[in-house]
C-alpha positions in Angstrom: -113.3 0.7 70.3 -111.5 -1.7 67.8 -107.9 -1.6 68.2 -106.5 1.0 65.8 -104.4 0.7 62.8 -101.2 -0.9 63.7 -98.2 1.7 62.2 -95.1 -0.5 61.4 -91.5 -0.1 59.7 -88.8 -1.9 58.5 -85.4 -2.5 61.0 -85.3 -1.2 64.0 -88.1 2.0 63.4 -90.9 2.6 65.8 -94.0 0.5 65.2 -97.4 1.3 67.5 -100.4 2.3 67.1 -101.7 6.1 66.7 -101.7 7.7 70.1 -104.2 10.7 71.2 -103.3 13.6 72.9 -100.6 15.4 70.7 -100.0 18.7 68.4 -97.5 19.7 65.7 -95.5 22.8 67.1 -93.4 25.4 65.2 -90.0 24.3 65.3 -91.1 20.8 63.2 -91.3 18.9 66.8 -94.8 17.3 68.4 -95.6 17.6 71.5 -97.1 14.8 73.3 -100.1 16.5 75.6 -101.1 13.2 77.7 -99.1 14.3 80.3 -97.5 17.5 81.9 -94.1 16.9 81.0 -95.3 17.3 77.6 -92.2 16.1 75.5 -91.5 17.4 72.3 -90.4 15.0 69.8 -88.9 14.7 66.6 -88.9 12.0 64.2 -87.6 8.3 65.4 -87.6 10.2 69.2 -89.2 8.5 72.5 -90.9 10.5 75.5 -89.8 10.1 78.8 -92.1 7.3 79.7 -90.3 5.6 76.5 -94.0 4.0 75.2 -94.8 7.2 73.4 -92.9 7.7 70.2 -93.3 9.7 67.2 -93.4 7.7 63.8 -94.5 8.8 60.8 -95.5 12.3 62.0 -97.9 11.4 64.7 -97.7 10.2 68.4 -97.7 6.7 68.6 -98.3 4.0 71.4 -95.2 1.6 71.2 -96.7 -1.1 73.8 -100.9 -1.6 72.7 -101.5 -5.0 73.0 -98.6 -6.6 74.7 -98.2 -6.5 78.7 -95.2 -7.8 81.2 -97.5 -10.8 82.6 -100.8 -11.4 83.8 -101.5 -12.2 87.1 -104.6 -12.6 89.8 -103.9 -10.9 93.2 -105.9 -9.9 95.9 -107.4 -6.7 95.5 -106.1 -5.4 98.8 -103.3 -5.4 97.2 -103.1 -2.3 94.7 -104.3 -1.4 97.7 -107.8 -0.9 97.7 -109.8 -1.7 101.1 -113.2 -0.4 100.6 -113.7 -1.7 96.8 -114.9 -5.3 97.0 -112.7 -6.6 100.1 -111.0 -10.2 99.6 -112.2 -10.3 96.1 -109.5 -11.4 93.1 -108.6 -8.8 91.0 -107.0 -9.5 87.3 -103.7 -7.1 87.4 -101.6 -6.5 84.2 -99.1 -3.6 83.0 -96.9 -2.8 79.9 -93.5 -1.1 80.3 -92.2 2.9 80.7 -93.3 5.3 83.3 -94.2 9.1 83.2 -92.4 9.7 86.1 -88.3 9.0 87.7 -88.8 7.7 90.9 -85.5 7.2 92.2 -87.4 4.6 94.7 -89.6 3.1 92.2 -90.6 -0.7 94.0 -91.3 -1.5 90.1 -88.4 -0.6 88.2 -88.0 -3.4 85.9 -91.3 -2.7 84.6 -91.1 0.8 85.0 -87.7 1.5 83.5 -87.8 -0.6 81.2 -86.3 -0.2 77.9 -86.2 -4.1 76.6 -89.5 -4.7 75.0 -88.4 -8.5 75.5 -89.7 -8.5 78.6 -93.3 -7.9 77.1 -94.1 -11.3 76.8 -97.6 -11.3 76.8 -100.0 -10.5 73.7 -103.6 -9.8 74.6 -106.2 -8.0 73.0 -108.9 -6.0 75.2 -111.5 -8.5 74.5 -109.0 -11.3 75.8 -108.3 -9.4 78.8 -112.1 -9.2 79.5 -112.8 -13.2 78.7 -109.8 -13.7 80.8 -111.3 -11.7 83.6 -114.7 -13.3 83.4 -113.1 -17.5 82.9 -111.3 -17.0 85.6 -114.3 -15.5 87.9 -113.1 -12.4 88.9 -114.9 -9.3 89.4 -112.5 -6.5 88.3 -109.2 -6.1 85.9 -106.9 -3.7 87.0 -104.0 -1.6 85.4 -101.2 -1.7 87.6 -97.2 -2.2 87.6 -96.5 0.6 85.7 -98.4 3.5 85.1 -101.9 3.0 83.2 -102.1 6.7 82.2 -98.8 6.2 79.4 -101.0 3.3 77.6 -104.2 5.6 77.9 -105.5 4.3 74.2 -105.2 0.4 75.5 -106.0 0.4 79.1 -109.4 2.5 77.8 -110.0 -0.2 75.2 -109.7 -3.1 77.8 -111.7 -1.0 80.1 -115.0 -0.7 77.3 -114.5 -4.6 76.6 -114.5 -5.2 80.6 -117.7 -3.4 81.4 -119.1 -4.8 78.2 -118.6 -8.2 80.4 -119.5 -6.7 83.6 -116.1 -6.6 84.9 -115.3 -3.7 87.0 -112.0 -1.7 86.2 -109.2 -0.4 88.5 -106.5 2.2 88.2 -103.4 2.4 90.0 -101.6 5.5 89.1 -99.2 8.1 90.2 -102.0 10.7 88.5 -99.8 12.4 86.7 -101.9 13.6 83.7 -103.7 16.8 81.6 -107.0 17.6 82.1 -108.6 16.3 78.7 -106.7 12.4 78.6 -107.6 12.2 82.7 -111.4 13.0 81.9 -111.1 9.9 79.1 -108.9 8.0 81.0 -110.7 8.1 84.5 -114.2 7.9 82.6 -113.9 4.4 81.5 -112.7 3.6 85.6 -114.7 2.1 88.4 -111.8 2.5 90.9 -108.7 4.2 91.8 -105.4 4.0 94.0 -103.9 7.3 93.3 -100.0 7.4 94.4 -99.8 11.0 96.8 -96.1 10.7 96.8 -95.5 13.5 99.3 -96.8 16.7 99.9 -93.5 18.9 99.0 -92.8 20.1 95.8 -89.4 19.8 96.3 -89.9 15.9 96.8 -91.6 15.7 93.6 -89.3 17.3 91.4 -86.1 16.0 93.8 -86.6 12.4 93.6 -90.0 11.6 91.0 -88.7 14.7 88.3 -92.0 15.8 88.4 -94.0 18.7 90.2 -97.1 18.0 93.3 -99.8 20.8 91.4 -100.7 18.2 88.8 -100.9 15.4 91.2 -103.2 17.3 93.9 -105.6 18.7 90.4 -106.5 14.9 89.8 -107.3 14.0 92.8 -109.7 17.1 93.3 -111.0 16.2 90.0 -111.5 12.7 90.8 -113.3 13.2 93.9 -115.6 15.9 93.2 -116.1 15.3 89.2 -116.8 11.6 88.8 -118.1 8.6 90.6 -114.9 6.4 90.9 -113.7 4.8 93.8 -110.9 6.5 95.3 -108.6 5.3 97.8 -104.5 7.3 98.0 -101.2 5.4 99.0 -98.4 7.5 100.0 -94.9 5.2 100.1 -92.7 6.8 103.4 -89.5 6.8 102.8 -87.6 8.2 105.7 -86.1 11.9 106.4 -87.7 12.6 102.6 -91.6 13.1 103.3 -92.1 11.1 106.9 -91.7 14.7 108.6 -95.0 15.0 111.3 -95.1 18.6 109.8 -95.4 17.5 106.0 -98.2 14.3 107.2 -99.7 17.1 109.0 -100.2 19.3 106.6 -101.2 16.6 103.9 -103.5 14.8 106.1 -105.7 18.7 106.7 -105.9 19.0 102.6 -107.3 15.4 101.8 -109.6 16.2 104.5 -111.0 19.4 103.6 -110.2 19.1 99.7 -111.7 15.5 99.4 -113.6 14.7 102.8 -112.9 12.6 105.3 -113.8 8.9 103.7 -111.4 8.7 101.1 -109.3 6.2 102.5 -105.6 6.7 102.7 -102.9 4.0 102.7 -99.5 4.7 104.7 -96.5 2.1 103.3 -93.5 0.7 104.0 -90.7 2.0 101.9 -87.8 -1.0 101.1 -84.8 -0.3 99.7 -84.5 -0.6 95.8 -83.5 0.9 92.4 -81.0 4.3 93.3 -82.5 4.8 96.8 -81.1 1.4 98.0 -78.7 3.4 100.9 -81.8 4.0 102.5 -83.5 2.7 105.2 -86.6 0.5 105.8 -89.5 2.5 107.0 -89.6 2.0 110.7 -93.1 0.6 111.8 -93.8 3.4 114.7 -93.2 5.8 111.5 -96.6 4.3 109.6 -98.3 3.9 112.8 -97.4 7.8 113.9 -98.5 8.8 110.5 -102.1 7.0 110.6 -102.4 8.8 114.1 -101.8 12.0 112.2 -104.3 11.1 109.8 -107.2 10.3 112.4 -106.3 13.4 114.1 -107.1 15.6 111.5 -110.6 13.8 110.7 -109.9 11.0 107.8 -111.8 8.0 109.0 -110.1 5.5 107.1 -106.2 5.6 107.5 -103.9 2.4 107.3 -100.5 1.1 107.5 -99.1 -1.3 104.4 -96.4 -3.4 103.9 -96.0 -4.3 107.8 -97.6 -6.9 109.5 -100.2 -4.3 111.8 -103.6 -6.1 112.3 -105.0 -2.9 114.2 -103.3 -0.8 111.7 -104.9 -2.5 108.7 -108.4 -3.1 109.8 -111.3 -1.0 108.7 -113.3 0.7 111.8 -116.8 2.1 112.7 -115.6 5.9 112.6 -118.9 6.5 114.9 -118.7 3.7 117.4 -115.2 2.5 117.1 -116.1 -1.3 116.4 -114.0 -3.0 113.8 -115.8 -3.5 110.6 -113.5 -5.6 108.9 -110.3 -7.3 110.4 -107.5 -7.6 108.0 -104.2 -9.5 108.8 -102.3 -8.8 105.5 -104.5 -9.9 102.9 -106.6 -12.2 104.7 -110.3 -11.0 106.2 -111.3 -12.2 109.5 -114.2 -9.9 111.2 -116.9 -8.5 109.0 -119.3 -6.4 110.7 -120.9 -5.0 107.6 -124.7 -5.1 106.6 -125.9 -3.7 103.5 -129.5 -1.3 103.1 -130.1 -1.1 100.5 -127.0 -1.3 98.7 -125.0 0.7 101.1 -122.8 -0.8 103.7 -123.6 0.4 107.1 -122.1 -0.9 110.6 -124.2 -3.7 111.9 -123.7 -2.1 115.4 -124.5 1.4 115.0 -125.9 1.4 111.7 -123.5 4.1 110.5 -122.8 4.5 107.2 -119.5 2.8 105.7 -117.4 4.6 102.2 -117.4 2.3 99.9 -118.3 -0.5 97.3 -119.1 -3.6 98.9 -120.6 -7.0 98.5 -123.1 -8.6 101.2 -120.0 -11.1 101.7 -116.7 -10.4 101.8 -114.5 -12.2 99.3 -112.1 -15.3 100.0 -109.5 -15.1 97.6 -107.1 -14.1 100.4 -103.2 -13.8 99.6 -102.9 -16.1 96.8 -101.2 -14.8 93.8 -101.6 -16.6 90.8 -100.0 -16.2 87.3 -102.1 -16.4 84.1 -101.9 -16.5 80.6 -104.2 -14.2 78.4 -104.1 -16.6 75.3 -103.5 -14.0 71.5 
């Protein structure tokens, strides 16, 4: 899809380009539909996430085009572990969030409200060159949340696949039903953030509600084909309770099976939660115990140094599949029939999307620029 009509005004007026997802209501305001906190604006006024805007009698997306920096990481990173291990991944986002999280790790990005600090101008089809001079094998929409720059993260997602460059999603999920079945259609893969499983954590610390959260991951798992792999950040005495792992651990299992893999990670101090502590290692390790108990085959500590705890294993014979010591690769015990990976021991299948090698990329992190 070309890039829509740019909408522009004199001074200091809102200029973007027409955003989807919005209706006229009674009292004169619009209300944004993209996500449930559905915000009802009137002329000159920004959502929450501060990238929607109405101008000119329509919804508007302030930040198409222009990103906070371009960078290639490993994919491990956003973290994915079963979705082309040790491969480089193309990572970009724009500004604003959907969500308040009073722990946010990204909140310069996030919060945001200096559109200096979008430095970068980049169409979709330079994204996609970008991905493909630089050999990588996937671009992915990260930093801040994808779903607030729906119209452009879809339009770099057409001119990826048009390459043959897989796309990637990192997102809170936070999104209504129609923008998530556009959004997550033009997806290969996705990290969905599972924040906690209490409501009261949601709305406490996030100013948002869990419902929304748990209806896109049961959509994502049982109405489309993408990748899907969760992270919940444990932050402790707010959602590290064994009861609340417990009870989250028994509804991925039985609401999305047992091999979507599920990322436990270190919380660190930072934005208003910065009187908190650092999550105590035997807190992730107790929590991925949880996990296995309760029949998720995949479960992995982040953000520590835990080999054991970040390695992939054979959930038939116990062997380890792939050995991970942060984001380099070291054992892989993978074989691939005919296009699935199975354990070379037992021959069990393995979840995922995988190449007959693993990737080398490692832990390099390397800045790029995506030339307008």
């Amino acid at each position: 899809m070309a890039q829509s009509k740019l909408i522009s005004e004199q001074g200091d007026r809102i200029e973007g380009v027409p955003g989807r997802y919005w209706h006229p209501i009674d009292d004169g305001r619009l209300q944004c539909d993209l996500c449930p906190r559905f915000c009802r604006l009137r002329e000159g006024q920004r959502g929450l996430c501060f990238v929607r805007a109405r101008a000119n009698d329509q919804i508007v997306l302030t930040t198409y085009g222009r990103s906070s920096g371009f960078c290639i990481d490993p994919i491990e990173k956003k973290p994915l572990n079963h979705f082309l291990p040790g491969t480089p991944v193309l990572s970009f986002g724009t500004a604003g969030c959907n969500l308040a999280c009073k722990f946010c790790q990204n909140w310069d990005m996030t919060k945001s409200r200096d559109f200096d600090r979008l430095q970068e101008q980049a169409s979709p089809a330079e994204i996609a060159q970008a991905a493909v001079s630089n050999g990588v094998l996937s671009v992915a929409f990260t930093y801040n949340d994808p779903v607030i720059f729906l119209e452009y993260a879809v339009d770099t997602a057409q001119a990826c696949h048009e390459q043959n460059i897989l796309t990637v999603a990192v997102s809170a999920g936070y999104i209504t039903d129609q923008p998530r079945s556009e959004f997550f259609r033009h997806m290969d893969a996705a990290n969905i953030d599972l924040k906690a499983f209490t409501d009261r954590f949601y709305w406490k610390l996030c100013g948002a509600h869990l419902q929304p959260v748990l209806e896109t991951l049961e959509y994502l798992k049982k109405e489309t084909g993408i990748w899907l792999e969760l992270t919940t950040l444990m932050i402790p005495g707010e959602n590290d309770s064994e009861s609340e792992i417990d009870s989250m651990t028994q509804w991925i299992a039985e609401h999305l099976g047992p091999d979507v893999p599920l990322h436990f990670t270190r919380f660190h101090p930072d934005w208003k939660m910065t009187d908190s502590p650092v999550t105590p290692t035997a807190t992730l390790q107790r929590a991925r115990a949880i996990g296995l108990k309760n029949g998720l085959r995949y479960v992995y500590t982040g953000n520590i140094h835990d080999f054991l705890g970040s390695s992939t294993y054979c959930h038939h014979c116990g062997d380890m599949l792939i050995g991970r010591d942060w984001y380099e690769l070291s054992t892989w015990n993978l074989a691939l029939d005919g296009g699935s990976a199975i354990c070379r021991n037992c021959a069990t299948p393995v979840a995922g999307i995988f190449e007959t090698r693993p990737g080398s990329w490692g832990s390099r992190r390397q800045a790029i620029h995506v030339h307008h």
